[in-house]
MDTraj code that builds the backbone (N, CA, C; nanometers):
import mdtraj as md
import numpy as np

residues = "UNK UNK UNK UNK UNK UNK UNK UNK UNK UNK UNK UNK UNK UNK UNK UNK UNK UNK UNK UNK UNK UNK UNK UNK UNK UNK UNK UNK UNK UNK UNK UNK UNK UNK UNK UNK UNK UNK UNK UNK UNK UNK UNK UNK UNK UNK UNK UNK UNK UNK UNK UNK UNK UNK UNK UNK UNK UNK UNK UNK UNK UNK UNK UNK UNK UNK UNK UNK UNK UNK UNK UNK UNK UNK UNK UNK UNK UNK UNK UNK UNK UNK UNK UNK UNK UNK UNK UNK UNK UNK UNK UNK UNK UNK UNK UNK UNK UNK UNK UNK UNK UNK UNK UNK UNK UNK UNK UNK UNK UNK UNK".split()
xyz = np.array([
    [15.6907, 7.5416, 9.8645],
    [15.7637, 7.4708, 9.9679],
    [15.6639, 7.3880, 10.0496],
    [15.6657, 7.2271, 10.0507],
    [15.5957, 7.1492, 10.1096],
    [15.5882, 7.1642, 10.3082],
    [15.4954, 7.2202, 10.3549],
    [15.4865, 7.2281, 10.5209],
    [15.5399, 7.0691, 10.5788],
    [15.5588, 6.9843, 10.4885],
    [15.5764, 6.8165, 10.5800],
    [15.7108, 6.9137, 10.6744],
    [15.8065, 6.9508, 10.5870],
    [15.9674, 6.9822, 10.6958],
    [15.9294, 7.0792, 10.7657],
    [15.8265, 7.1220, 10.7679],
    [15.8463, 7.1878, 10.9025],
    [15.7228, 7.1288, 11.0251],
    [15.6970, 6.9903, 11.0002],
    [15.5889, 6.9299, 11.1109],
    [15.6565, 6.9199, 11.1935],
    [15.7402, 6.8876, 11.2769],
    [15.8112, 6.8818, 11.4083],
    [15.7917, 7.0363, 11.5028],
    [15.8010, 7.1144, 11.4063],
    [15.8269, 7.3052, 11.4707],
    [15.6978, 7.3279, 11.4588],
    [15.5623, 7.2909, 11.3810],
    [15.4318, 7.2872, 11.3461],
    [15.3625, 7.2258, 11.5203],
    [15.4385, 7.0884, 11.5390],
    [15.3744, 7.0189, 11.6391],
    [15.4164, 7.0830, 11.7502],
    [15.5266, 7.1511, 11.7853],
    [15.5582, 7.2019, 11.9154],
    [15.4802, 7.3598, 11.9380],
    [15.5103, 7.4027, 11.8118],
    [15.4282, 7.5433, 11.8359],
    [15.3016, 7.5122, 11.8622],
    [15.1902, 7.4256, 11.8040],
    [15.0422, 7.3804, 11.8547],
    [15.1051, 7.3399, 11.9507],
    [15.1356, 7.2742, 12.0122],
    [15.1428, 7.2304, 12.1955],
    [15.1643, 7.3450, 12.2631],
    [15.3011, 7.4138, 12.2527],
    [15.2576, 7.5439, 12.2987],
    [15.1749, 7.6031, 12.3392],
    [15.1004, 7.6723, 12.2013],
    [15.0320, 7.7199, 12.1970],
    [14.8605, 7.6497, 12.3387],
    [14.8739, 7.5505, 12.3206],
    [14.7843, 7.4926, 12.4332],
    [14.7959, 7.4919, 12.5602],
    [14.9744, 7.4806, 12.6109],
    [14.9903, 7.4838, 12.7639],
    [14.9963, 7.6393, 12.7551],
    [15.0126, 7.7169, 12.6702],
    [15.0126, 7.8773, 12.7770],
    [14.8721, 7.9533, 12.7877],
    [14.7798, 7.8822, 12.6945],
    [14.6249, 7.9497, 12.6947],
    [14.5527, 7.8366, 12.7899],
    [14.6326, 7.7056, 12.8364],
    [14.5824, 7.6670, 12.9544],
    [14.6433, 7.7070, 13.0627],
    [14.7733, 7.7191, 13.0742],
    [14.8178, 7.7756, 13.1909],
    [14.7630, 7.9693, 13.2374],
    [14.7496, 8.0340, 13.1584],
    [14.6942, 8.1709, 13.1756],
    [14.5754, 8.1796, 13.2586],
    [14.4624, 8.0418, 13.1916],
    [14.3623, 8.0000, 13.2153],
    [14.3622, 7.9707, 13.4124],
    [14.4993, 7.8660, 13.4656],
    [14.4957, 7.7822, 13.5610],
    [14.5276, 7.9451, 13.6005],
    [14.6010, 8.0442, 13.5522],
    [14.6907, 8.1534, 13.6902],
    [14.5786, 8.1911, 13.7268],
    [14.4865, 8.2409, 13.6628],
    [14.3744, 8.3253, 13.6922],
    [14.3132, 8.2920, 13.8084],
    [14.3097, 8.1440, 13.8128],
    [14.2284, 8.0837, 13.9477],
    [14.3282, 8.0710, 14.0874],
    [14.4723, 8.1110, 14.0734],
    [14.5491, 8.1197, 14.1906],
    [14.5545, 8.2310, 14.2590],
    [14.5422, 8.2118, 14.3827],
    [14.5351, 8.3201, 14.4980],
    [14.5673, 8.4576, 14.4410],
    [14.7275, 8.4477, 14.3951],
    [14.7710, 8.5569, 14.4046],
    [14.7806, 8.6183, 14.2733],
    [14.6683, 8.6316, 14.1944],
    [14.6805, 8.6450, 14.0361],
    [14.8038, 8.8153, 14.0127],
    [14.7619, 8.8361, 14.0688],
    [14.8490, 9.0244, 14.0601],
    [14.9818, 8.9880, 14.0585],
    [15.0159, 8.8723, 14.1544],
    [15.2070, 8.8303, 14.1281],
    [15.2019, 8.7417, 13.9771],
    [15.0975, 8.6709, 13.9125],
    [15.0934, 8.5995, 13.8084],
    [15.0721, 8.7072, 13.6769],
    [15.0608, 8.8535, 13.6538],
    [14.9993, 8.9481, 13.5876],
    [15.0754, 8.9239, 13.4329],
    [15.2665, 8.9417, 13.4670],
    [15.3008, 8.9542, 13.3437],
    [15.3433, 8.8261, 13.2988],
    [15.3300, 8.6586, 13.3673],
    [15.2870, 8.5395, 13.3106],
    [15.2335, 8.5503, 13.2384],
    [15.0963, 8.5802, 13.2773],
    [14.9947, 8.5390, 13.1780],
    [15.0223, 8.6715, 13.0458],
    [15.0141, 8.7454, 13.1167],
    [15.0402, 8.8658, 12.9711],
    [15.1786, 8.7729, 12.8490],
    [15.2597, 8.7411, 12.8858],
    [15.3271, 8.6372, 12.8279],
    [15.2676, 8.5139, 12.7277],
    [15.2025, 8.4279, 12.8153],
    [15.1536, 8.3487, 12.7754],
    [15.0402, 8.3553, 12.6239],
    [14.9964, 8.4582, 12.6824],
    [14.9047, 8.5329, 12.5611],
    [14.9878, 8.5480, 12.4248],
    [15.0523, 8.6300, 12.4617],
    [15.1590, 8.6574, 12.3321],
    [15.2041, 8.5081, 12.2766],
    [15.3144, 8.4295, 12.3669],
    [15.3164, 8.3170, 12.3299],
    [15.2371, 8.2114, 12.2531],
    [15.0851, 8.1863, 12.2943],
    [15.0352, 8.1682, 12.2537],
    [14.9702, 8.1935, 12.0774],
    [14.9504, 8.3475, 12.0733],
    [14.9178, 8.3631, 11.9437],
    [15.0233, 8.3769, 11.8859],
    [15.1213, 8.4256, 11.9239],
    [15.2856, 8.3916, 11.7873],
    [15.2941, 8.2443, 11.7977],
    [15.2919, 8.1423, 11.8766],
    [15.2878, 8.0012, 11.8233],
    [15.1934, 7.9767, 11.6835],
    [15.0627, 8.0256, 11.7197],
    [14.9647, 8.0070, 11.6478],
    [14.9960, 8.0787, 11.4915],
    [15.0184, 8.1695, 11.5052],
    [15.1060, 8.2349, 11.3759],
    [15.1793, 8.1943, 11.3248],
    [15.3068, 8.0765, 11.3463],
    [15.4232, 8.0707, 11.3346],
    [15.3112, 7.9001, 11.2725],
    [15.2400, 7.8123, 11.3022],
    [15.2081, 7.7202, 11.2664],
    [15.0985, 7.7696, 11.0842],
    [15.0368, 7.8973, 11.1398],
    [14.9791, 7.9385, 11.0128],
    [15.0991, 7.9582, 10.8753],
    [15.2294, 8.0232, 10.9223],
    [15.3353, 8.0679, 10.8365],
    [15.3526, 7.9415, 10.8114],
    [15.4223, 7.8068, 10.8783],
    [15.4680, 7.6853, 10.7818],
    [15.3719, 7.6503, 10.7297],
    [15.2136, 7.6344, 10.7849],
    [15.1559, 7.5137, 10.7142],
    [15.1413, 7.6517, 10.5545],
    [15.1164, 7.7492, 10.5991],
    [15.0761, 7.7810, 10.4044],
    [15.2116, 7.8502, 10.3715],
    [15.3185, 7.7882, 10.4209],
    [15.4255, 7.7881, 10.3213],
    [15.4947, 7.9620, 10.2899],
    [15.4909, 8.0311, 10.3709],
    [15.4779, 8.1775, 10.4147],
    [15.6201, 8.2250, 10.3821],
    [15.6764, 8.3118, 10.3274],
    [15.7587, 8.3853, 10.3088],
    [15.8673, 8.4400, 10.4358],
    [15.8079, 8.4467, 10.5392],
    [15.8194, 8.5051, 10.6196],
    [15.8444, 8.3893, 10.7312],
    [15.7757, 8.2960, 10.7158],
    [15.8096, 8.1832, 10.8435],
    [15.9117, 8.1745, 10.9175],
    [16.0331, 8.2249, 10.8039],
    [16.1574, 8.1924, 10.9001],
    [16.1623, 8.2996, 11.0053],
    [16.1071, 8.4370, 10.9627],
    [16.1545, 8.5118, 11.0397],
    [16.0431, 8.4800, 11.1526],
    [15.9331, 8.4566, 11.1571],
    [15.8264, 8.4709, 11.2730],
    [15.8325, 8.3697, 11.3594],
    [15.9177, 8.2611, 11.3300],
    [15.9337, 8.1117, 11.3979],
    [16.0858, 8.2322, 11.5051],
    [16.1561, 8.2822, 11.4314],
    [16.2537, 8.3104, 11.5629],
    [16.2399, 8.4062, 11.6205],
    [16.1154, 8.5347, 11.5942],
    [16.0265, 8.5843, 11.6587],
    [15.9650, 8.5157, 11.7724],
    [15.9319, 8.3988, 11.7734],
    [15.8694, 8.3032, 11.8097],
    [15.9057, 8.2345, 11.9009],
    [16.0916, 8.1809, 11.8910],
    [16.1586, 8.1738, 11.9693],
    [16.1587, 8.2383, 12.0652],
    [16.1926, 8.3622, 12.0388],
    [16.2768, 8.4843, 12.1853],
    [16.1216, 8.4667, 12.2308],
    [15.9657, 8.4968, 12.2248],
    [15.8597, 8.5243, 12.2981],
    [15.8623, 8.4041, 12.3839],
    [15.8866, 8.2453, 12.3135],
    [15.8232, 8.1500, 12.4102],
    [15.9742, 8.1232, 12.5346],
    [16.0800, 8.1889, 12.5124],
    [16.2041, 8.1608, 12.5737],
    [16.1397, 8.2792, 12.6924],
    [16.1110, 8.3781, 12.6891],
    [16.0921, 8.5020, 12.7328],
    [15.9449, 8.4438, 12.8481],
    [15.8903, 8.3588, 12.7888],
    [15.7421, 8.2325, 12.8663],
    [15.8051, 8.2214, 12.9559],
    [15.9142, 8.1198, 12.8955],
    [15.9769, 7.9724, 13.0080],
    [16.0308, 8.0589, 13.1024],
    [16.1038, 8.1276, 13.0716],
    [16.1955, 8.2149, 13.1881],
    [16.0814, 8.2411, 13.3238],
    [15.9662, 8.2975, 13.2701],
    [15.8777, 8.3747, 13.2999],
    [15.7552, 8.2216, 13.4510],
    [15.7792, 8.1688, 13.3248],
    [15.6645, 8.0632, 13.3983],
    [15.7819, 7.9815, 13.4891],
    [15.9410, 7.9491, 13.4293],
    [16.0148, 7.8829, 13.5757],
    [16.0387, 7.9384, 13.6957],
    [16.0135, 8.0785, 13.7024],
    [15.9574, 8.1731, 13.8407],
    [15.8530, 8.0819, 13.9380],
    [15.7531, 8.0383, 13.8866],
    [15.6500, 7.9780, 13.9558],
    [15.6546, 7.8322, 13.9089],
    [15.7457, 7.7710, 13.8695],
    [15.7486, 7.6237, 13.8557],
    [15.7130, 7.5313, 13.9833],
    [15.6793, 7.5958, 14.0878],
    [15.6391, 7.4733, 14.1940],
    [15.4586, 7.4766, 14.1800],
    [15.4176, 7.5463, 14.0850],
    [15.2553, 7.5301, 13.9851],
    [15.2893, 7.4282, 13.8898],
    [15.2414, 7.3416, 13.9238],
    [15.2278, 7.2127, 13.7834],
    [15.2094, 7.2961, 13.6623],
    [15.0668, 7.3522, 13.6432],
    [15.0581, 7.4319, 13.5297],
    [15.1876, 7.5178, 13.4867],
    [15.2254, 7.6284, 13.5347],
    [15.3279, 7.6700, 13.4770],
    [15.4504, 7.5837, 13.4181],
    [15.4842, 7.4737, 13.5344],
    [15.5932, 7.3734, 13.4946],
    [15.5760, 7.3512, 13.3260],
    [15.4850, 7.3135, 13.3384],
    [15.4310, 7.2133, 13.1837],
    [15.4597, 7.2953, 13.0757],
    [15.4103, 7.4508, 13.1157],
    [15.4004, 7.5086, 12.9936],
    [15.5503, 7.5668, 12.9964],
    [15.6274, 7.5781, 13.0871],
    [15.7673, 7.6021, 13.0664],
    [15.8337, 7.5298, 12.9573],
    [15.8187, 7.4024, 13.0401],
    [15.8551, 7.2780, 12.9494],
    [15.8129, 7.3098, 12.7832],
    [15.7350, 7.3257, 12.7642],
    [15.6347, 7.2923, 12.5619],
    [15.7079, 7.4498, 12.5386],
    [15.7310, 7.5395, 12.6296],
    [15.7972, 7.6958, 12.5489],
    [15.9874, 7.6429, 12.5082],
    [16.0299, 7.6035, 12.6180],
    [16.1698, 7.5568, 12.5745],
    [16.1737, 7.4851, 12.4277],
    [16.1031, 7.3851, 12.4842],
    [16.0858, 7.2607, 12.3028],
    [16.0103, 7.3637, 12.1930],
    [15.9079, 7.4263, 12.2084],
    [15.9191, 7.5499, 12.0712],
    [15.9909, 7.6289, 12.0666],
    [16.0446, 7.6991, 12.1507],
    [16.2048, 7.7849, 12.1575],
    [16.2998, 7.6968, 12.0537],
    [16.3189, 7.5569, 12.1108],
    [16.4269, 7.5050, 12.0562],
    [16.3905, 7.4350, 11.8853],
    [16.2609, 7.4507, 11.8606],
    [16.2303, 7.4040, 11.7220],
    [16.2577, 7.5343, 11.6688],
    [16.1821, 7.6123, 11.6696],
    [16.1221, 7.7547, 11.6039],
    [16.2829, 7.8036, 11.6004],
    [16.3994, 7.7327, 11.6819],
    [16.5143, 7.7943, 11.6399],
    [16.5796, 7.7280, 11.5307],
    [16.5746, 7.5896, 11.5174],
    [16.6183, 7.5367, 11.4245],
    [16.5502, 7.5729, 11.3023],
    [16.4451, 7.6170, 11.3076],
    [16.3996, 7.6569, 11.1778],
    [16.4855, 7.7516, 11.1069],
    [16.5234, 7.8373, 11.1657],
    [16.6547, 7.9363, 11.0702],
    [16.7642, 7.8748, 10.9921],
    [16.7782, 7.7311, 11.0656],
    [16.9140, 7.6261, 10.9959],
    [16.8907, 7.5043, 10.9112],
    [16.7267, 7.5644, 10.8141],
    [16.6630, 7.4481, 10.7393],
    [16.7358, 7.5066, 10.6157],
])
top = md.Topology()
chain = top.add_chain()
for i, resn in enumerate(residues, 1):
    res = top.add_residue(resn, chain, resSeq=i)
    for name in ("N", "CA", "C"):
        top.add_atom(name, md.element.get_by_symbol(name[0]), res)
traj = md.Trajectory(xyz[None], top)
């Protein structure tokens, strides 16, 4: 199975994957990191199941479908998480890139 159909869910999971290991990065440096604790614990996860979920399409993985909507519920489970503190630019952003891989990594079940 050629990875080209799944570059759209490929490109959002790498973006992802970048705003929540930068945003984890930005909580750390805010005042109140102890109210930011299970963000970033989030983000983490998010992060490496994006990263997983881009390893499963590009080598064509057996399993992709299921780890992309694995993949889903973690980065939906982000956004929820990071629109708590959306008046942080950082979090905003990475809310934003978890919805759009939420919403790829879901269509992947309806390829």
């Amino acid at each position: 199975m050629s990875h080209q159909k799944y570059q759209s869910c490929i490109a959002a999971c790498s973006a992802c994957a970048v705003e929540c290991y930068h945003c984890a990065s930005a909580c750390l440096d805010e005042q109140d990191v102890k109210m930011l604790a299970r963000c970033i614990k989030l983000e983490h996860d998010c992060g490496a199941i994006c990263h997983l979920a881009v390893q499963a399409m590009a080598g064509g993985s057996e399993f992709a479908d299921q780890i992309c909507k694995l993949c889903a519920e973690i980065c939906t489970a982000c956004a929820v998480e990071c629109e708590k503190h959306s008046h942080m630019e950082h979090c905003k952003k990475c809310a934003e890139a978890c919805r759009k891989c939420a919403a790829e990594c879901s269509n992947m079940g309806k390829m």
